[in-house]
ROVEXMI-114925 format. One record per atom (N, C-alpha, C, CB): x, y, z. Coordinates in steps of 0.001 Angstrom, whole numbers, plus 500000, padded with zeros to 6 digits. Atoms other than C-alpha are relative to their C-alpha. Glycine has a CB too. Layout:
N
XYZ;...
END
This chain:
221
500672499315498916;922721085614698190;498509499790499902;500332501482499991;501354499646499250;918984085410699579;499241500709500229;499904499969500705;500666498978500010;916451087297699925;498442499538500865;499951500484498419;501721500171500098;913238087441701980;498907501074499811;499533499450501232;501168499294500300;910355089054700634;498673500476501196;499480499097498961;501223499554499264;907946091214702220;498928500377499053;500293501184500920;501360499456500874;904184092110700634;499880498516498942;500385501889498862;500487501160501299;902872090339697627;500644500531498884;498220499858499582;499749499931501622;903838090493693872;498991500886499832;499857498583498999;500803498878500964;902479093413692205;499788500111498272;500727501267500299;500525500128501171;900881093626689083;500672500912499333;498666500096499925;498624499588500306;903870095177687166;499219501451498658;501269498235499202;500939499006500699;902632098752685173;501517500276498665;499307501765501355;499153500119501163;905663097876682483;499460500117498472;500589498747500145;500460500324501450;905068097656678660;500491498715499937;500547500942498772;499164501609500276;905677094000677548;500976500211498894;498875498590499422;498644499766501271;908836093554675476;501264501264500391;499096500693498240;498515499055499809;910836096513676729;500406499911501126;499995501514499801;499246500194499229;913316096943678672;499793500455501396;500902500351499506;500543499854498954;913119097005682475;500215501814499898;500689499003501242;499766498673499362;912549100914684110;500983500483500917;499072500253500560;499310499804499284;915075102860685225;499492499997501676;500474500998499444;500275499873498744;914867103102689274;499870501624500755;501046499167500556;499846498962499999;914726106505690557;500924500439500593;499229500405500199;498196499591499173;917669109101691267;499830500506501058;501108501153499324;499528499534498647;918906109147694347;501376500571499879;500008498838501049;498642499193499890;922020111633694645;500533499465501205;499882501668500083;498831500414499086;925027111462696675;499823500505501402;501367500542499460;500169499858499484;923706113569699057;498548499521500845;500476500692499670;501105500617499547;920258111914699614;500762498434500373;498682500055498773;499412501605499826;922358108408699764;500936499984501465;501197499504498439;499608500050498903;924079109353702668;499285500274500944;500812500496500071;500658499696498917;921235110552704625;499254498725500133;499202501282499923;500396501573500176;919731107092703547;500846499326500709;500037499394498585;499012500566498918;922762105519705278;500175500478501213;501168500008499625;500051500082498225;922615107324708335;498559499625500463;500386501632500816;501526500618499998;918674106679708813;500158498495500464;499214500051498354;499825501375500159;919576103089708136;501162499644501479;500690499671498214;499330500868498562;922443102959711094;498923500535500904;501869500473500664;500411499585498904;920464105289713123;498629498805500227;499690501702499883;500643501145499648;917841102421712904;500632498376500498;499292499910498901;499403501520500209;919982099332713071;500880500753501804;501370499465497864;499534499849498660;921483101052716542;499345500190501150;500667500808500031;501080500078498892;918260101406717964;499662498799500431;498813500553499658;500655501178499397;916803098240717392;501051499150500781;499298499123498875;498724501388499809;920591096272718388;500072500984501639;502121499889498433;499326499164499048;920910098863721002;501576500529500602;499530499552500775;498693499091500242;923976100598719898;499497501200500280;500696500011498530;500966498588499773;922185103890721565;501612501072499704;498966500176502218;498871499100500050;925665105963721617;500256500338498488;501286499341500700;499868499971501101;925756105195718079;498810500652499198;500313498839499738;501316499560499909;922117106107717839;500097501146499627;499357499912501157;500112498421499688;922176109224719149;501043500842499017;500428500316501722;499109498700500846;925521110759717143;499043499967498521;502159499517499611;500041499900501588;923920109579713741;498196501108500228;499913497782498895;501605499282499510;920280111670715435;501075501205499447;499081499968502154;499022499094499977;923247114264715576;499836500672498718;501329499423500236;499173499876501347;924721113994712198;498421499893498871;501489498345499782;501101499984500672;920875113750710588;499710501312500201;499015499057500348;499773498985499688;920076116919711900;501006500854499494;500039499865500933;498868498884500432;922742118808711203;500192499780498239;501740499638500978;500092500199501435;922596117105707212;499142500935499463;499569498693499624;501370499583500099;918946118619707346;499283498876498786;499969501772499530;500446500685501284;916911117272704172;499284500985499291;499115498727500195;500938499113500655;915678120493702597;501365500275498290;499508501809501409;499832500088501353;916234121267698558;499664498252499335;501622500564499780;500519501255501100;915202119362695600;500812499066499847;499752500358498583;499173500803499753;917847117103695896;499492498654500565;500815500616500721;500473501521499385;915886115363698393;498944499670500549;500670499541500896;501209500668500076;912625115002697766;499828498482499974;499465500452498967;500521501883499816;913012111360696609;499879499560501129;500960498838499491;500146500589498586;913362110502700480;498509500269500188;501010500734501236;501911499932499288;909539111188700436;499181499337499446;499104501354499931;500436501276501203;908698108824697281;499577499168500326;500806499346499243;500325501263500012;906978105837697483;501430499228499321;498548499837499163;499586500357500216;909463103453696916;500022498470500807;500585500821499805;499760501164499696;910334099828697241;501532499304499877;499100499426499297;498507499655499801;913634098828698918;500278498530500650;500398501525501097;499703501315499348;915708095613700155;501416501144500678;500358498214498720;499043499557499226;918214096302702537;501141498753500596;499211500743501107;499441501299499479;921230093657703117;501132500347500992;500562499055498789;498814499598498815;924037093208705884;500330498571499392;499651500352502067;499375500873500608;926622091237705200;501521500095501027;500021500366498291;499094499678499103;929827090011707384;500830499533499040;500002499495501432;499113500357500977;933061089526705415;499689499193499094;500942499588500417;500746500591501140;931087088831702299;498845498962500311;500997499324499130;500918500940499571;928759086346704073;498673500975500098;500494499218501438;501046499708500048;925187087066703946;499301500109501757;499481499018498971;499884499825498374;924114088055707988;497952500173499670;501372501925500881;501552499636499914;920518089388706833;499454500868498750;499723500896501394;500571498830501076;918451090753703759;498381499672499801;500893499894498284;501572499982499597;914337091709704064;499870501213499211;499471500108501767;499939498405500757;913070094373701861;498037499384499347;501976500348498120;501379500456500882;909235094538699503;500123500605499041;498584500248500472;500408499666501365;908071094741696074;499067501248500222;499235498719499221;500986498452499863;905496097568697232;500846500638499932;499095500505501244;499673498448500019;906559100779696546;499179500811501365;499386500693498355;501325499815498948;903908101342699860;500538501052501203;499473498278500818;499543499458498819;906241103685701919;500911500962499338;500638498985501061;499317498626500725;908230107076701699;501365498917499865;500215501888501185;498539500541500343;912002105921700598;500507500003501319;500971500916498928;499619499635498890;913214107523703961;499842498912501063;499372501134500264;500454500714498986;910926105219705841;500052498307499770;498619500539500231;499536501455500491;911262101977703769;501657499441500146;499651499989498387;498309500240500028;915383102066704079;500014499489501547;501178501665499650;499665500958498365;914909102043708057;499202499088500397;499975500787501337;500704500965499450;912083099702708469;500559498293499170;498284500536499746;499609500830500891;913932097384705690;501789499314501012;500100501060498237;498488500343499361;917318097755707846;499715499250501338;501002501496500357;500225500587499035;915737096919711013;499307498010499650;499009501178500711;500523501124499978;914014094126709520;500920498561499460;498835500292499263;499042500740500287;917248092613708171;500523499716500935;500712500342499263;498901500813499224;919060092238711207;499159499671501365;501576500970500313;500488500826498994;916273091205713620;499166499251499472;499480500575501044;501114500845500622;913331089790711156;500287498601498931;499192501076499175;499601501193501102;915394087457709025;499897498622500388;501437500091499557;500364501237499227;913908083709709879;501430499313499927;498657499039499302;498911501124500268;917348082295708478;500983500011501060;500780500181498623;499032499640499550;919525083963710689;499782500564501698;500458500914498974;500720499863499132;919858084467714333;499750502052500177;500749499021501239;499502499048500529;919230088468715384;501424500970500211;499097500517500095;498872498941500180;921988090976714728;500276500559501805;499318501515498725;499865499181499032;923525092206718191;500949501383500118;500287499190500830;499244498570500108;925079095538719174;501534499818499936;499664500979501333;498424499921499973;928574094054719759;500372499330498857;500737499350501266;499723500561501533;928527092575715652;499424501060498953;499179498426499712;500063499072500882;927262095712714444;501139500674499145;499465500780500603;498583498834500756;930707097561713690;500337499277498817;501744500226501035;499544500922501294;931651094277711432;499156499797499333;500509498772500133;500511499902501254;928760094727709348;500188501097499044;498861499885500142;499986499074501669;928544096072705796;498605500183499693;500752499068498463;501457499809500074;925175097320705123;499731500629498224;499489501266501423;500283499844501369;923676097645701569;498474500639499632;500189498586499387;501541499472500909;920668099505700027;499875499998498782;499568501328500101;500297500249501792;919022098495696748;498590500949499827;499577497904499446;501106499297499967;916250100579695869;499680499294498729;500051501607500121;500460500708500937;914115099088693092;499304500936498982;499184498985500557;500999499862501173;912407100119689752;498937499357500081;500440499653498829;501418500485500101;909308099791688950;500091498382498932;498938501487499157;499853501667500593;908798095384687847;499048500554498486;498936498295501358;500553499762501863;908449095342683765;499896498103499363;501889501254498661;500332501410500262;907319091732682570;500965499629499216;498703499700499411;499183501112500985;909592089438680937;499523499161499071;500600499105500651;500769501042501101;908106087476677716;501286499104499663;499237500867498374;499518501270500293;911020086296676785;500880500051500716;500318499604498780;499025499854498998;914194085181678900;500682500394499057;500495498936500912;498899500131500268;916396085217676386;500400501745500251;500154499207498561;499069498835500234;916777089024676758;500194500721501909;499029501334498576;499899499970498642;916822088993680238;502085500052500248;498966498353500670;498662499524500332;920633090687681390;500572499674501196;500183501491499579;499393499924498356;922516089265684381;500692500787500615;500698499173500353;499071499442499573;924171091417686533;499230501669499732;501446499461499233;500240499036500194;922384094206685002;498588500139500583;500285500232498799;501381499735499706;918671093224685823;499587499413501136;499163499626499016;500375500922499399;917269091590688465;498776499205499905;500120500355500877;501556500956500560;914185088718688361;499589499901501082;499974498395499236;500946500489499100;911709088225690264;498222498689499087;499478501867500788;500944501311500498;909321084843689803;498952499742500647;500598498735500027;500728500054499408;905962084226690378;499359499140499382;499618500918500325;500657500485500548;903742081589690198;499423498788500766;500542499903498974;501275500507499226;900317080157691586;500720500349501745;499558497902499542;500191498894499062;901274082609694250;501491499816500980;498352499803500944;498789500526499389;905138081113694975;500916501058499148;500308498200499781;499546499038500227;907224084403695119;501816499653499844;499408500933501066;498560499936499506;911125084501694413;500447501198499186;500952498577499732;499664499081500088;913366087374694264;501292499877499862;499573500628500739;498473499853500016;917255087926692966;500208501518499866;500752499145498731;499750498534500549;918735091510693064;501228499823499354;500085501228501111;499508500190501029;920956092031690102;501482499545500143;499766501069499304;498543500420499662;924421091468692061;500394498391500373;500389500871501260;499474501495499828;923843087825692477;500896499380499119;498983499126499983;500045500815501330;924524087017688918;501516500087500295;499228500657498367;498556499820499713;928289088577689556;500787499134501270;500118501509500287;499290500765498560;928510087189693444;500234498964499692;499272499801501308;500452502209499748;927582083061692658;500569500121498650;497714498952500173;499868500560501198;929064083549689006;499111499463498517;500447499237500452;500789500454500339;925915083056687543;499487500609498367;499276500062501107;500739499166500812;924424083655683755;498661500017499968;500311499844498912;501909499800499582;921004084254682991;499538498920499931;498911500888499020;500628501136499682;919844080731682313;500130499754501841;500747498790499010;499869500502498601;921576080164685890;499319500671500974;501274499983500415;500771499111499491;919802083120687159;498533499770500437;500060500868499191;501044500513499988;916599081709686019;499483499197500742;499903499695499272;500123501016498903;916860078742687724;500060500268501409;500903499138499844;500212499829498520;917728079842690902;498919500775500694;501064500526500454;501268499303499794;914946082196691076;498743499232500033;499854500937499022;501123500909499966;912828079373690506;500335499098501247;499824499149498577;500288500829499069;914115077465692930;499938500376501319;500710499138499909;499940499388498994;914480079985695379;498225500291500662;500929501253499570;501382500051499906;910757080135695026;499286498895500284;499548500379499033;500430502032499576;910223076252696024;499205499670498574;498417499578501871;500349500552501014;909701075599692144;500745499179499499;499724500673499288;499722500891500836;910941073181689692;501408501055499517;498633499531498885;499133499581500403;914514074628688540;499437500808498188;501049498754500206;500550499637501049;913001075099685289;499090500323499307;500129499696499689;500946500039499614;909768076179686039;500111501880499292;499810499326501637;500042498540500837;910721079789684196;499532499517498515;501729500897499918;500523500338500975;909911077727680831;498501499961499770;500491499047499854;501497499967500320;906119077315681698;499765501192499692;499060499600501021;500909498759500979;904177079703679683;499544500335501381;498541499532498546;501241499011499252;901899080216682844;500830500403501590;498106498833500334;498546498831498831;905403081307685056;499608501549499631;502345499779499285;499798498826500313;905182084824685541;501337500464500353;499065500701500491;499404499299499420;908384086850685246;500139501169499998;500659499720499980;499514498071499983;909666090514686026;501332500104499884;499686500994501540;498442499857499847;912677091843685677;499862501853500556;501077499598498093;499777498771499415;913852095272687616;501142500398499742;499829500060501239;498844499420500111;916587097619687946;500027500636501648;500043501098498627;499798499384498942;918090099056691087;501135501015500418;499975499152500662;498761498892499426;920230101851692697;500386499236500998;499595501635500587;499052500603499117;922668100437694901;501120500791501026;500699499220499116;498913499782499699;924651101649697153;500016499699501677;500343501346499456;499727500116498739;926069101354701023;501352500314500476;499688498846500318;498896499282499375;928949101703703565;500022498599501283;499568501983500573;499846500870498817;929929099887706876;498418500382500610;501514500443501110;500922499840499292;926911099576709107;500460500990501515;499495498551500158;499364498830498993;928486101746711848;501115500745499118;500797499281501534;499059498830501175;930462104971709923;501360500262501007;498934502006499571;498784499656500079;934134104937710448;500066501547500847;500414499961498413;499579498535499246;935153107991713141;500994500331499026;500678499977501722;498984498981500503;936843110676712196;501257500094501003;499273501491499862;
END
């Protein structure tokens, strides 16, 4: 899977040598108001308005009050993917943390299924057959060395003389991939040299993320 990046690479506030930062908790009940947010955006911009309006409904009536769900007000930094029977349809998200969680999930969802250059955009009558995904990210902790770099568990992000690439940690499982293979593709996903994670003056990161999603339109009752 793919990824396009929004913002720039951030100067990563990790310790060197340890292990990436957890991501922050999002509960079960903040994760579903995150998923309706996310259709109630993805039905505006496709103009699924009927669909729109119930999840306006069903937000409302969730509310968002207790500590539970503050994080929806967090700075956070979020990718958001759609996906049609496992195929990749659209994924846009940033390394900034530069936006509340709340507001990064729907501007991340909208920007997956109309902003993605690869793909054409998302319409209202291919909404129901998407699968929609939210990754929320940890804060980026530098990588010195690869070898302890964890597929599946971490994700990388590569930078260097200002050529950005990004994997979130489920590639390594989707494409089969271990971490050398990881490496590489991150490099090349970045229009580098496959092996361009060996130069000393490569920068990498590695992250962690919360994950979760549902169909992009929610199953009636």
């Amino acid at each position: 899977m793919k990824t396009v990046v929004r913002g720039e690479a951030v100067a990563p506030g990790g310790v060197r040598g340890r292990d990436p930062v957890d991501p922050p908790e999002v509960g079960p009940e903040a994760r579903q108001v995150l998923l309706g947010l996310a259709r109630t955006a993805l039905a505006e911009a496709t103009g699924f308005r009927a669909e729109r309006e119930r999840f306006q409904d069903e937000r409302a009536a969730t509310g968002d009050a207790g500590p539970e769900m503050a994080c929806l007000d967090e700075p956070c930094a979020v990718f958001v993917t759609l996906t049609v029977d496992g195929e990749l349809r659209g994924c846009i998200g940033g390394l900034l943390p530069d936006l509340p969680l709340r507001v990064a999930v729907a501007r991340a969802a909208v920007s997956a299924a109309l902003g993605d250059p690869r793909f054409r955009p998302v319409t209202a009558k291919e909404l129901p057959g998407l699968h929609l995904g939210v990754s929320i990210l940890g804060p980026l902790t530098p990588l010195d060395d690869p070898g302890r770099f964890r597929p599946g568990v971490d994700g990388i992000v590569v930078d260097r003389l200002g050529r950005i690439g990004l994997l979130l940690p489920e590639v390594a499982d989707e494409f089969g991939l271990d971490g050398r293979g990881m490496l590489d593709a991150v490099c090349q996903k970045a229009g580098l040299p496959r092996n361009a994670w060996r130069d000393r003056s490569t920068r990498l990161m590695t992250f962690r993320t919360v994950r979760f999603g549902g169909p992009a339109v929610a199953p009636t009752d």
